[in-house]
KEFI-343889 format. One record per atom (N, C-alpha, C): x, y, z. Coordinates in steps of 0.02 Angstrom, whole numbers, padded with zeros to 5 digits, always signed. Example, Ala and Ser with C-alpha at 12.3 -4.5 7.8 and 13.67 -1.06 7.14 Angstrom:
BEGIN
+00660-00284+00390+00615-00225+00390+00660-00165+00390+00642-00112+00354+00684-00053+00357+00645+00002+00394
//
This chain:
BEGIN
+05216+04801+05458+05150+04819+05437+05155+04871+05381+05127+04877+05334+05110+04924+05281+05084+04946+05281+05103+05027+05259+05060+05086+05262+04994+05091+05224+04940+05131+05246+04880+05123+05222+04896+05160+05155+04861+05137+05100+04861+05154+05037+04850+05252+05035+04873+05265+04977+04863+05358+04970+04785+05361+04956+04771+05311+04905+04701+05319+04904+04661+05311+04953+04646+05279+05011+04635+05263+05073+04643+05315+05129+04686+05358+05130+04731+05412+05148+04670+05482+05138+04671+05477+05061+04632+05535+05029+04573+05529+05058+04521+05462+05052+04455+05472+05069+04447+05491+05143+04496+05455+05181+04495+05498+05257+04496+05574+05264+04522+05601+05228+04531+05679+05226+04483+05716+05222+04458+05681+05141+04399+05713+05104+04330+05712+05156+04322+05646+05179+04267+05620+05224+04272+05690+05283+04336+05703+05313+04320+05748+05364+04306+05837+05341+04355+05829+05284+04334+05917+05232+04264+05928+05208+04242+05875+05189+04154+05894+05184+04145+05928+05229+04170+05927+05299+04108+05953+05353+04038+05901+05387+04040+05937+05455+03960+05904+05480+03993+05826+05496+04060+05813+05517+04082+05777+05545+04124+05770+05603+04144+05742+05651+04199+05739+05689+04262+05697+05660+04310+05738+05695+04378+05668+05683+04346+05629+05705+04350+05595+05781+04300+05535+05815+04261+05515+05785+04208+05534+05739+04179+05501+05686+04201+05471+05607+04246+05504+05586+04291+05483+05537+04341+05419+05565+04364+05448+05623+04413+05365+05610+04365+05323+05643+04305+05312+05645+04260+05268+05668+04233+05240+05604+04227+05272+05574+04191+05259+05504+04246+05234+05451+04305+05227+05463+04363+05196+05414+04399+05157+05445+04370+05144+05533+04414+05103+05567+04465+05104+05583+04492+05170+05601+04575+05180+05625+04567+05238+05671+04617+05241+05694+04633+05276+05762+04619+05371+05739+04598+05382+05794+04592+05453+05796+04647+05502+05785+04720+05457+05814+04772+05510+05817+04798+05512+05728+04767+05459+05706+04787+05437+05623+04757+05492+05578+04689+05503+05604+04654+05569+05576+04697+05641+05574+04710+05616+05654+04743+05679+05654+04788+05706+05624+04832+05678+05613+04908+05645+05588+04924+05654+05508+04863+05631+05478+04823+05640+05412+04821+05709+05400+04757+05751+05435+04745+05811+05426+04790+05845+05452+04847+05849+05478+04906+05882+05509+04961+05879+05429+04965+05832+05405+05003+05820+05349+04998+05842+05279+04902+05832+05276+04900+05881+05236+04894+05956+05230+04897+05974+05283+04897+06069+05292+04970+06082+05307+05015+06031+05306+05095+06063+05316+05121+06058+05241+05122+05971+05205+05145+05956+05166+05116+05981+05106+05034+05967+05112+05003+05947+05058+05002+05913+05023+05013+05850+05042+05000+05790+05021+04994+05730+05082+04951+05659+05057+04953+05629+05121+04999+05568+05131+05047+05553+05072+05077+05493+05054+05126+05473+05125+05138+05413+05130+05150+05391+05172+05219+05396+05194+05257+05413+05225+05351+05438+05258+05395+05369+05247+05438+05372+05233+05496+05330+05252+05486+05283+05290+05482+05196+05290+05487+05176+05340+05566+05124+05355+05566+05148+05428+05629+05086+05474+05683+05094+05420+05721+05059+05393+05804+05053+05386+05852+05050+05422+05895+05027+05392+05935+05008+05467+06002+05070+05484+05989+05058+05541+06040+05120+05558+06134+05122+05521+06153+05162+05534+06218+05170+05497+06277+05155+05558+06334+05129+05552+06354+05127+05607+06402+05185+05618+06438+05182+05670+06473+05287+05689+06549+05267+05640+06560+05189+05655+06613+05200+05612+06632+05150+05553+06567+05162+05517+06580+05137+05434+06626+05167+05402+06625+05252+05421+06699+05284+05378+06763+05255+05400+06796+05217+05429+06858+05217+05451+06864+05125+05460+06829+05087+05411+06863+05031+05399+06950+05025+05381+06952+05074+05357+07044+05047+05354+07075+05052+05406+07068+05104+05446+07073+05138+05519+07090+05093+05545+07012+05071+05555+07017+05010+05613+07059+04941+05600+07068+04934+05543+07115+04880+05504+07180+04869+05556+07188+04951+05508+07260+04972+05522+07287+04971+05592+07235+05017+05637+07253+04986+05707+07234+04924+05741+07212+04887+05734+07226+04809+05737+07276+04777+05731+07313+04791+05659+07371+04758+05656+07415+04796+05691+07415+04845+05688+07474+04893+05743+07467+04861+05821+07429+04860+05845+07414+04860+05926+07381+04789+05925+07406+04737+05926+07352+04664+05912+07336+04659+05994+07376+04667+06032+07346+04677+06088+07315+04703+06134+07285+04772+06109+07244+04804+06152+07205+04802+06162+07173+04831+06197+07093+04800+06236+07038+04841+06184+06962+04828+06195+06957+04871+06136+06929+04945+06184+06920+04946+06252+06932+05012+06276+06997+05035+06254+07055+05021+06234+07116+05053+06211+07102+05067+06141+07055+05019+06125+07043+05039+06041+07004+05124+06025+06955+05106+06079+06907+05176+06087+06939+05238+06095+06982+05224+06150+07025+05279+06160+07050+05307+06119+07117+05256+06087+07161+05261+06030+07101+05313+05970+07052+05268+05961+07019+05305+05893+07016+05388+05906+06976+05372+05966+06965+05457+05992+06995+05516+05986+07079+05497+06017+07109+05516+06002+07165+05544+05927+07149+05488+05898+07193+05508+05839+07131+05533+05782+07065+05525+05777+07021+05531+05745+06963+05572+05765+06973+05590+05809+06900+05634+05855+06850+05595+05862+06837+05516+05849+06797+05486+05873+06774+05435+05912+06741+05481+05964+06733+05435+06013+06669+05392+06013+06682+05322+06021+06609+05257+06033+06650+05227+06095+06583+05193+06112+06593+05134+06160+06622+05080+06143+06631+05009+06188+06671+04982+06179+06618+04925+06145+06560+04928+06155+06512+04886+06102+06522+04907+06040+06517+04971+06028+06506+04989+05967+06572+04975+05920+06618+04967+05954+06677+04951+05934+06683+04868+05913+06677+04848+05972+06660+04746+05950+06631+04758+05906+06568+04790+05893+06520+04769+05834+06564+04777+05790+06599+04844+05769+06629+04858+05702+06675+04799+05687+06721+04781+05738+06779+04727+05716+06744+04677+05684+06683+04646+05730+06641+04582+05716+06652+04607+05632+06598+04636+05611+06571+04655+05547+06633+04664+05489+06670+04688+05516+06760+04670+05480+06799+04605+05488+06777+04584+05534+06810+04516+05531+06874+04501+05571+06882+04567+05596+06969+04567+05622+06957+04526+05702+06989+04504+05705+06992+04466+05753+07062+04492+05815+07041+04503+05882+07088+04512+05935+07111+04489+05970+07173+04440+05934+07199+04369+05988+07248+04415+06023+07252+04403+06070+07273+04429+06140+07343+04366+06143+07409+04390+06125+07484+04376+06168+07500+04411+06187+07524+04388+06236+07553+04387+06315+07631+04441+06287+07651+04495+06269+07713+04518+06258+07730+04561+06298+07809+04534+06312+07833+04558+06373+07920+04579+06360
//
């Protein structure tokens, strides 16, 4: 969904700065939620301005820095589990993730963890 226009934004403001109104009557009269008023007039007495924030993007993952890392220990250890991977990282890198967060990274690299049997 897209944010309501600045101009759109402004007349809500202005509508309640006249005076001789309620919030409850302003977002009744522009058709949006009360907490939006609020939210509005909260933004403009911090920011001073009412333009609309940042929206969604996608999150970053914990370990985009250390693609070679993870390369590297892959080919070193082809057989470890990727709780040994977690560990391993933790340890040699101070960073610790789960063992999802870990699949995800390999997925997204491509490395693949065929599992032989060495004895």
């Amino acid at each position: 969904m897209k944010p309501y226009s600045i101009d759109f934004r402004e007349k809500i403001v202005r509508a309640y700065e006249q005076g001789n109104t309620s919030i409850r009557q302003v977002a009744s009269r522009f058709d949006v939620s009360k907490a939006f008023v609020q939210k509005l007039l909260k933004q403009k007495k911090t920011k001073g301005h009412v333009e609309p924030g940042k929206q969604g993007g996608s999150v970053k993952s914990e370990l985009d820095g250390y693609k070679s890392q993870l390369a590297l220990m892959v080919e070193e250890y082809p057989d470890a589990t990727l709780n040994e991977y977690c560990e391993y990282l933790g340890e040699t890198h101070n960073q610790w993730v789960s063992s999802t967060t870990m699949c995800r990274a390999l997925q997204r690299l491509q490395l693949t963890r065929k599992k032989n049997i060495t004895q």
